[in-house]
N, CA, C and O atoms as a Tinker XYZ file with bonds, in Angstrom:
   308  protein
     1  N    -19.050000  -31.292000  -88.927000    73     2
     2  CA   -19.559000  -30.812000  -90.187000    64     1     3
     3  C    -18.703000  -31.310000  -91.351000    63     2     4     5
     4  O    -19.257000  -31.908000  -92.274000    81     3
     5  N    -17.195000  -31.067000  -91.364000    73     3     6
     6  CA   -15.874000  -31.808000  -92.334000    64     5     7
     7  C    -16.638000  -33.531000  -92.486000    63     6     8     9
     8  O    -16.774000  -34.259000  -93.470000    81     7
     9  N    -16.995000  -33.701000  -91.116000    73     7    10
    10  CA   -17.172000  -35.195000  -91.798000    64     9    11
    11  C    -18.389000  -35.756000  -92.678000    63    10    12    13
    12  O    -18.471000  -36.676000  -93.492000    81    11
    13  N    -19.031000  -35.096000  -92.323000    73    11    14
    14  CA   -20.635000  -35.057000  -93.018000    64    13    15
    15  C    -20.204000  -35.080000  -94.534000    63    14    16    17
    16  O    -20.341000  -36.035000  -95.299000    81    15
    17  N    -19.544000  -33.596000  -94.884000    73    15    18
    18  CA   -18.892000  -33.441000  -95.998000    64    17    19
    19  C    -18.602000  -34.343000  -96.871000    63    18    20    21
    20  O    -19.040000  -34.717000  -97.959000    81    19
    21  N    -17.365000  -34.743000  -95.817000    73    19    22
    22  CA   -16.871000  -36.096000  -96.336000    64    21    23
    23  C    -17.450000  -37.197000  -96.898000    63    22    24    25
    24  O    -17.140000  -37.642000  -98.003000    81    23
    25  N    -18.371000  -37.697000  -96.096000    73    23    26
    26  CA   -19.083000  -39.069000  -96.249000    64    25    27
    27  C    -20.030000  -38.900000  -97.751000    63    26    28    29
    28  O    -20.324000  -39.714000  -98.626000    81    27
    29  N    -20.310000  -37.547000  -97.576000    73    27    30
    30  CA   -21.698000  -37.060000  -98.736000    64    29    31
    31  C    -20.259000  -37.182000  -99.930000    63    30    32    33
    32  O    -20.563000  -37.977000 -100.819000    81    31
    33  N    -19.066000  -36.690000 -100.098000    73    31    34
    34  CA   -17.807000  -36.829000 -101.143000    64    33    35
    35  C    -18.030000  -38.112000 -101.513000    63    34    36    37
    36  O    -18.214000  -38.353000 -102.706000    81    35
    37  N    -18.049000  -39.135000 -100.564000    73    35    38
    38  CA   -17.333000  -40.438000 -101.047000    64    37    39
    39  C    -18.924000  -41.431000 -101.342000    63    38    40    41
    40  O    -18.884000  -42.660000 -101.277000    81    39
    41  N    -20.098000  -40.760000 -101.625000    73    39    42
    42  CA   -21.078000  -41.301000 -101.681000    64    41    43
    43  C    -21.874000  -42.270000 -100.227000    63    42    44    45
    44  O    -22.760000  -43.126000 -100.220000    81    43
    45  N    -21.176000  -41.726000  -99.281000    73    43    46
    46  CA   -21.624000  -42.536000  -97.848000    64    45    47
    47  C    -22.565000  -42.666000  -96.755000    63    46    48    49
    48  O    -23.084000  -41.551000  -96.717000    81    47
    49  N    -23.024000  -43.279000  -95.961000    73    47    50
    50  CA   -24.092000  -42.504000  -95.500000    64    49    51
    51  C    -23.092000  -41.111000  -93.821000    63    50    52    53
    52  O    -21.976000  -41.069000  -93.304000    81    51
    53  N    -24.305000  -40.369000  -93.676000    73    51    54
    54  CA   -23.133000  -39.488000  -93.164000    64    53    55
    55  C    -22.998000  -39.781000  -91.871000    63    54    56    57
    56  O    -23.171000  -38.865000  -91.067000    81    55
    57  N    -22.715000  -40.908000  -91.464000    73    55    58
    58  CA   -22.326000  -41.277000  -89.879000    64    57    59
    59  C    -20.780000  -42.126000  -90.482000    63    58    60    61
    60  O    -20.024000  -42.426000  -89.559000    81    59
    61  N    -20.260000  -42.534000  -91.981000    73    59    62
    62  CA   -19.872000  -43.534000  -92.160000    64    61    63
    63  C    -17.864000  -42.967000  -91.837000    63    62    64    65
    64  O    -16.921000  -43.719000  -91.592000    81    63
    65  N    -17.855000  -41.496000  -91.971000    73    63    66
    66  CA   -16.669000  -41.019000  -91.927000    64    65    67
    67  C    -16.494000  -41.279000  -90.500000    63    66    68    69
    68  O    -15.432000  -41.880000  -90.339000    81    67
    69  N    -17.127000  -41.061000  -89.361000    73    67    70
    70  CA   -17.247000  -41.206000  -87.726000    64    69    71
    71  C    -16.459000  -43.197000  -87.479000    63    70    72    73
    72  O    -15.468000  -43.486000  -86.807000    81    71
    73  N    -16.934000  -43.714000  -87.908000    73    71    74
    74  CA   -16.746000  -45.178000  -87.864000    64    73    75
    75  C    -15.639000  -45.961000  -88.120000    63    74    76    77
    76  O    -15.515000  -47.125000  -87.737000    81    75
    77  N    -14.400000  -44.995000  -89.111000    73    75    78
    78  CA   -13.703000  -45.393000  -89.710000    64    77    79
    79  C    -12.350000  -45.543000  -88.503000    63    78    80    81
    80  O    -12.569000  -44.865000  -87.499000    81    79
    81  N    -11.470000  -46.059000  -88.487000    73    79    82
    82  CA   -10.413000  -45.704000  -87.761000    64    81    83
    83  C    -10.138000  -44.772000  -87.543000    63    82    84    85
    84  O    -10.845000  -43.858000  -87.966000    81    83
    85  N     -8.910000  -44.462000  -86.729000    73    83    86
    86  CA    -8.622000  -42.875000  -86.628000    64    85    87
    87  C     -7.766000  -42.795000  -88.060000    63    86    88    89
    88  O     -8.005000  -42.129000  -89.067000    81    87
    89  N     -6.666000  -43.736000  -87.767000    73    87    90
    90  CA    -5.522000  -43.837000  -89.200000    64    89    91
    91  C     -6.211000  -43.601000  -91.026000    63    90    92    93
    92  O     -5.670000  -42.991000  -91.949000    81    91
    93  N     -7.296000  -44.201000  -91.019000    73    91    94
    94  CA    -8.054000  -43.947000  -92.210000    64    93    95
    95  C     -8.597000  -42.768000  -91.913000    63    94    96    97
    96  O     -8.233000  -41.825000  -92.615000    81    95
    97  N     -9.413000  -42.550000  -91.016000    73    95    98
    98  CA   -10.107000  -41.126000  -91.039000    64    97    99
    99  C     -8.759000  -39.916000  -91.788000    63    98   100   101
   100  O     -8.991000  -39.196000  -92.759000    81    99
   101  N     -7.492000  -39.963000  -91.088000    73    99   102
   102  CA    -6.338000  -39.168000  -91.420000    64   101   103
   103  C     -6.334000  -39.329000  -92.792000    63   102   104   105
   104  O     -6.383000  -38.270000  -93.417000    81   103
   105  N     -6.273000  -40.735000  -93.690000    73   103   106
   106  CA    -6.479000  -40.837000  -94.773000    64   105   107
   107  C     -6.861000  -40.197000  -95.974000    63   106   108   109
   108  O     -6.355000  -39.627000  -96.940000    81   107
   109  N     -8.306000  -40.628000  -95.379000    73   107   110
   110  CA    -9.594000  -39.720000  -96.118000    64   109   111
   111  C     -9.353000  -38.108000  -95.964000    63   110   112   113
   112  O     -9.233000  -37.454000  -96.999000    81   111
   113  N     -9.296000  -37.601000  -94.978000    73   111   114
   114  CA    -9.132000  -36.106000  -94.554000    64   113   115
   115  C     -7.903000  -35.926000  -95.552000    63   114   116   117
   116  O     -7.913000  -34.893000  -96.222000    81   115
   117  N     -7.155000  -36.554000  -95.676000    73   115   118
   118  CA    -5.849000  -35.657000  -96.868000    64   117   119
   119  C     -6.304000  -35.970000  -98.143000    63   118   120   121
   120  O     -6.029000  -35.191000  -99.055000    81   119
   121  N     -7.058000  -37.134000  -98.403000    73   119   122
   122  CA    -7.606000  -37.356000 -100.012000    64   121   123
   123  C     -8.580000  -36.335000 -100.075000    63   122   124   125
   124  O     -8.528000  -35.661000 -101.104000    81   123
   125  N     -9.467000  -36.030000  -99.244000    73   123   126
   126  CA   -10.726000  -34.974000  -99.588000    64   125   127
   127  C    -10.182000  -33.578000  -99.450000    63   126   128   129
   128  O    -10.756000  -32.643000 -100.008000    81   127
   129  N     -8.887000  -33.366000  -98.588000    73   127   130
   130  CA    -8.484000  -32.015000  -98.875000    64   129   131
   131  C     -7.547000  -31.826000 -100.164000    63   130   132   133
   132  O     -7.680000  -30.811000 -100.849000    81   131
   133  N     -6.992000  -32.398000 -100.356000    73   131   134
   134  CA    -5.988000  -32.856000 -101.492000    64   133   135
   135  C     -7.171000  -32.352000 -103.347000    63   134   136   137
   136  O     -6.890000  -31.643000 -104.313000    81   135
   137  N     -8.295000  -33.099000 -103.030000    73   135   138
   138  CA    -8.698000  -33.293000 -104.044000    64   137   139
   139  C     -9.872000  -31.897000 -104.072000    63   138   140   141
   140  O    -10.701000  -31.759000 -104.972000    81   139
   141  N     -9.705000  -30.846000 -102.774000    73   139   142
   142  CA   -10.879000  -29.756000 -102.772000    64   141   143
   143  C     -9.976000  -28.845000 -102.719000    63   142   144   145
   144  O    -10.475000  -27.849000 -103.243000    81   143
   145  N     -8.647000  -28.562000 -102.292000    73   143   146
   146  CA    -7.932000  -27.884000 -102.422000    64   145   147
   147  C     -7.443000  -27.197000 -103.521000    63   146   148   149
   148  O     -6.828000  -28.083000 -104.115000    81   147
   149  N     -7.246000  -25.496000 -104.607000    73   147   150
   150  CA    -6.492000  -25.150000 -105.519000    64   149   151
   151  C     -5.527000  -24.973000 -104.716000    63   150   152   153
   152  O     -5.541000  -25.051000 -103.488000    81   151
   153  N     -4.376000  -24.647000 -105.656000    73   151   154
   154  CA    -2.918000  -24.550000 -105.752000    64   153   155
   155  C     -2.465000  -23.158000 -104.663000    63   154   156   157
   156  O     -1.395000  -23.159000 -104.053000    81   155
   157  N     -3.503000  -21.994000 -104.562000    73   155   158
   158  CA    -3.140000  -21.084000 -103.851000    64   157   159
   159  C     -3.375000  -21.286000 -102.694000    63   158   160   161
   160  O     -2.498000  -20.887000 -101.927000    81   159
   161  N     -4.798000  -22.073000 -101.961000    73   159   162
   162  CA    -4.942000  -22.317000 -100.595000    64   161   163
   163  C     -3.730000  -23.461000 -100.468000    63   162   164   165
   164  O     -2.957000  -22.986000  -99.636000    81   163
   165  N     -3.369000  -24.361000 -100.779000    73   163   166
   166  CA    -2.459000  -25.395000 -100.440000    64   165   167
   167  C     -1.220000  -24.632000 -100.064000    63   166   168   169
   168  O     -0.381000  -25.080000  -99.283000    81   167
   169  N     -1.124000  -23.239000 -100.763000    73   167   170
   170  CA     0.419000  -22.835000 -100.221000    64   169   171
   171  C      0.128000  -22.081000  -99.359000    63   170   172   173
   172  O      0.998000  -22.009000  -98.492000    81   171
   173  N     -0.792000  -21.422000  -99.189000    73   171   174
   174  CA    -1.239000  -20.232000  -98.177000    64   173   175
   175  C     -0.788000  -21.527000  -96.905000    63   174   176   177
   176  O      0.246000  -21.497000  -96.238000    81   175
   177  N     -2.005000  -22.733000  -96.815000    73   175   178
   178  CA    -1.873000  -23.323000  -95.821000    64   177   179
   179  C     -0.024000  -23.752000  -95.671000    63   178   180   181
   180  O      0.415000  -24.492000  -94.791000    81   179
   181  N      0.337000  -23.467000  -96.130000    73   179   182
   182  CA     1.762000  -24.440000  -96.228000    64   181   183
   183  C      2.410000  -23.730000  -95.730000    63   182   184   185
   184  O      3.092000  -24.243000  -94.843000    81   183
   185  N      2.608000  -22.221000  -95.949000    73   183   186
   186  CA     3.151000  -20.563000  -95.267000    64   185   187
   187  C      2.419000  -20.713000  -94.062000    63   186   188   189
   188  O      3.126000  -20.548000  -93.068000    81   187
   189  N      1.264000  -20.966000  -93.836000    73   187   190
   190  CA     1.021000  -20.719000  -92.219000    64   189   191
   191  C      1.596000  -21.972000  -91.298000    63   190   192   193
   192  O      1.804000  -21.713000  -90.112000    81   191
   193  N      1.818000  -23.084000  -91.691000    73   191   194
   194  CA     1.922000  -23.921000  -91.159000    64   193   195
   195  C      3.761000  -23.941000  -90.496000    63   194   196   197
   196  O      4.176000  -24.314000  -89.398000    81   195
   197  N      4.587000  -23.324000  -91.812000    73   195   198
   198  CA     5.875000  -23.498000  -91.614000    64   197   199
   199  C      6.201000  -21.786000  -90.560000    63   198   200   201
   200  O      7.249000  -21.678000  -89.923000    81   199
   201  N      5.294000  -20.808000  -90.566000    73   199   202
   202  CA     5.228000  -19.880000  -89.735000    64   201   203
   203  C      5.084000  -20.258000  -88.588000    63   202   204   205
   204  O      5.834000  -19.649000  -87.825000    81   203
   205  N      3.999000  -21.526000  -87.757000    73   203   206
   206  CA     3.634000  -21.799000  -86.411000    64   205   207
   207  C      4.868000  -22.501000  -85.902000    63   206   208   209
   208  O      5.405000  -22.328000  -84.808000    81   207
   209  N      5.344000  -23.568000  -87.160000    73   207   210
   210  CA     6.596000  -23.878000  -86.534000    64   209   211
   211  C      7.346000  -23.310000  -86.357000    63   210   212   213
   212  O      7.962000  -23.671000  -85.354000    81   211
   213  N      7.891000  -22.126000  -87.026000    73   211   214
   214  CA     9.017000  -21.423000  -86.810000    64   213   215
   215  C      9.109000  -20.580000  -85.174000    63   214   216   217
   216  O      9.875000  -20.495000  -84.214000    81   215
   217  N      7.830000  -20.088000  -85.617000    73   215   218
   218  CA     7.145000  -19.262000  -83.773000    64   217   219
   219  C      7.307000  -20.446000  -82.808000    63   218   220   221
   220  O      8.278000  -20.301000  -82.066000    81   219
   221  N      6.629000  -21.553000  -82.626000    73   219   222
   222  CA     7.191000  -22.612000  -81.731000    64   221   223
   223  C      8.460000  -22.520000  -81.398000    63   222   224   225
   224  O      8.849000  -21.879000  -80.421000    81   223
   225  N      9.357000  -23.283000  -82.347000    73   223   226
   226  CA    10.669000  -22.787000  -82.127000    64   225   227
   227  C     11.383000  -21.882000  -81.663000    63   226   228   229
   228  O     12.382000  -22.021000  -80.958000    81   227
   229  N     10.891000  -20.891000  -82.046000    73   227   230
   230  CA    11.796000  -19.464000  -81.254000    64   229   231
   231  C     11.112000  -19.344000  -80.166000    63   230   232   233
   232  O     11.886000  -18.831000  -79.357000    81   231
   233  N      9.807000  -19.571000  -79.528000    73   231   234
   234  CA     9.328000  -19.609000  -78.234000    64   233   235
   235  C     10.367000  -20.505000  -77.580000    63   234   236   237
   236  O     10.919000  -19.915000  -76.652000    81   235
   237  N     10.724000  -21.509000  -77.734000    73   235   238
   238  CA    11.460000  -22.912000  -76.872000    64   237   239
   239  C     12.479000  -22.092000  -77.434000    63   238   240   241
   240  O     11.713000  -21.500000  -78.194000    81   239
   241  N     13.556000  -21.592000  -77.671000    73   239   242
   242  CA    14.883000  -20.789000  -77.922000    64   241   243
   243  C     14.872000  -20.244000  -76.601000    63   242   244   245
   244  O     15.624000  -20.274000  -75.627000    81   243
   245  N     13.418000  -19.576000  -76.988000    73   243   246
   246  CA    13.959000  -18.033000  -75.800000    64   245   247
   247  C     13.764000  -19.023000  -74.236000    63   246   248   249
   248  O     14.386000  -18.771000  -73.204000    81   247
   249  N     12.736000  -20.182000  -74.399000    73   247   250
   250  CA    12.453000  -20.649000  -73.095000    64   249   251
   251  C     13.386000  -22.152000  -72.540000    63   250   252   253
   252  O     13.104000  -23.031000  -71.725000    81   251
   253  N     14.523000  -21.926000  -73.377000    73   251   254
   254  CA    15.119000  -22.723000  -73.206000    64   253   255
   255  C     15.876000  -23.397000  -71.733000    63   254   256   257
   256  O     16.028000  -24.552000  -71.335000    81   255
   257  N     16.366000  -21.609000  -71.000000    73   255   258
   258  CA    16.780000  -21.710000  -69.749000    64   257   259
   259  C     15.851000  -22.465000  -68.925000    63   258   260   261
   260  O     16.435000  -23.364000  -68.319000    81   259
   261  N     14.764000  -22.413000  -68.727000    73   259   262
   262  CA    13.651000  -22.923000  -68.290000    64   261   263
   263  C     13.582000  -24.178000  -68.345000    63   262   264   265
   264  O     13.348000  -24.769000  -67.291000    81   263
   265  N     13.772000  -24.987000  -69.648000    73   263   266
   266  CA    13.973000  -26.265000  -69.615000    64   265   267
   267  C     14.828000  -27.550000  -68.554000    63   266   268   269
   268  O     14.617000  -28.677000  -68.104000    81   267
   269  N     16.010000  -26.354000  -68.550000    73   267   270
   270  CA    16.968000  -26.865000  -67.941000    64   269   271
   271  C     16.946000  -26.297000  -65.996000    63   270   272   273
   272  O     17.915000  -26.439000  -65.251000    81   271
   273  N     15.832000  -25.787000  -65.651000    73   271   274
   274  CA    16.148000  -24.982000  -64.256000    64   273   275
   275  C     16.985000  -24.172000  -64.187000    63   274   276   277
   276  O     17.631000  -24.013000  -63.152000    81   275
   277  N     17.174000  -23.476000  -65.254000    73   275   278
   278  CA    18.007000  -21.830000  -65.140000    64   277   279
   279  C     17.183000  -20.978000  -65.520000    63   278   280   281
   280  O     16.062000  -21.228000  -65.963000    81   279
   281  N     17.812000  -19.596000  -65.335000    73   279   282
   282  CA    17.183000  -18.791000  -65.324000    64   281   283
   283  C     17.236000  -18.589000  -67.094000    63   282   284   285
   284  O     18.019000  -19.021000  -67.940000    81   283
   285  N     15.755000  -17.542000  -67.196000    73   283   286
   286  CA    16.019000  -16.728000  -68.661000    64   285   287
   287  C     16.040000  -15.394000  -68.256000    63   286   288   289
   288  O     15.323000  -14.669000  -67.566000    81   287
   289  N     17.561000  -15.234000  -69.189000    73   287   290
   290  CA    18.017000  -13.866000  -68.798000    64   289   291
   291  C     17.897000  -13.089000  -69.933000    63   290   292   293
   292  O     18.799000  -12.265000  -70.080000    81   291
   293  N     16.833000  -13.128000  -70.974000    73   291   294
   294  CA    16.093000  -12.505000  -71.732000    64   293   295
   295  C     14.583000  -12.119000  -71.184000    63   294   296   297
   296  O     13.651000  -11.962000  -71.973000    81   295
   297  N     14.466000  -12.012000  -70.070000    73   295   298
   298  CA    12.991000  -12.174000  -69.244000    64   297   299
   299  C     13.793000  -10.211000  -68.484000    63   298   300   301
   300  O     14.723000   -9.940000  -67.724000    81   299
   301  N     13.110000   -9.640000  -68.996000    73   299   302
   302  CA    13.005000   -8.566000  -68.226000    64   301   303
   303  C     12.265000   -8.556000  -66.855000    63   302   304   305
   304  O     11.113000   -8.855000  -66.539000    81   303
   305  N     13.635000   -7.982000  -65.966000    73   303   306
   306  CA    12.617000   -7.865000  -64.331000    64   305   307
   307  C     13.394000   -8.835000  -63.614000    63   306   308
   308  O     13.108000   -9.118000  -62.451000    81   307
């Protein structure tokens, strides 16, 4: 549906966003969000984004023993 969007944005026909590389498709997808985006969704998205990383991270903290074939001795039981 984003791409349909897209193609109808850039005056295209709507199969033309599908066709493009992947590297341009990435392109286009940050120029058309860039340019549909206000100032409050851009940070909202920007707070959720630096939240998933942070949760990632502290998941691999706690699962760190694991990495290495030790135990996690934060694992109740």
């Amino acid at each position: 549906m984003l791409g349909l969007r897209i193609s109808r944005f850039w005056n295209m026909e709507p199969t033309w966003f599908f066709t493009l590389d992947y590297d341009v498709q990435l392109l286009v997808l940050a120029e058309y969000r860039l340019s549909h985006e206000d100032e409050k969704k851009r940070n909202e998205r920007k707070i959720k984004n630096q939240r998933a990383i942070i949760k990632r991270n502290q998941e691999r903290i706690q699962n760190r023993g694991n990495y290495y074939g030790q135990e996690n001795k934060n694992k109740a039981g």
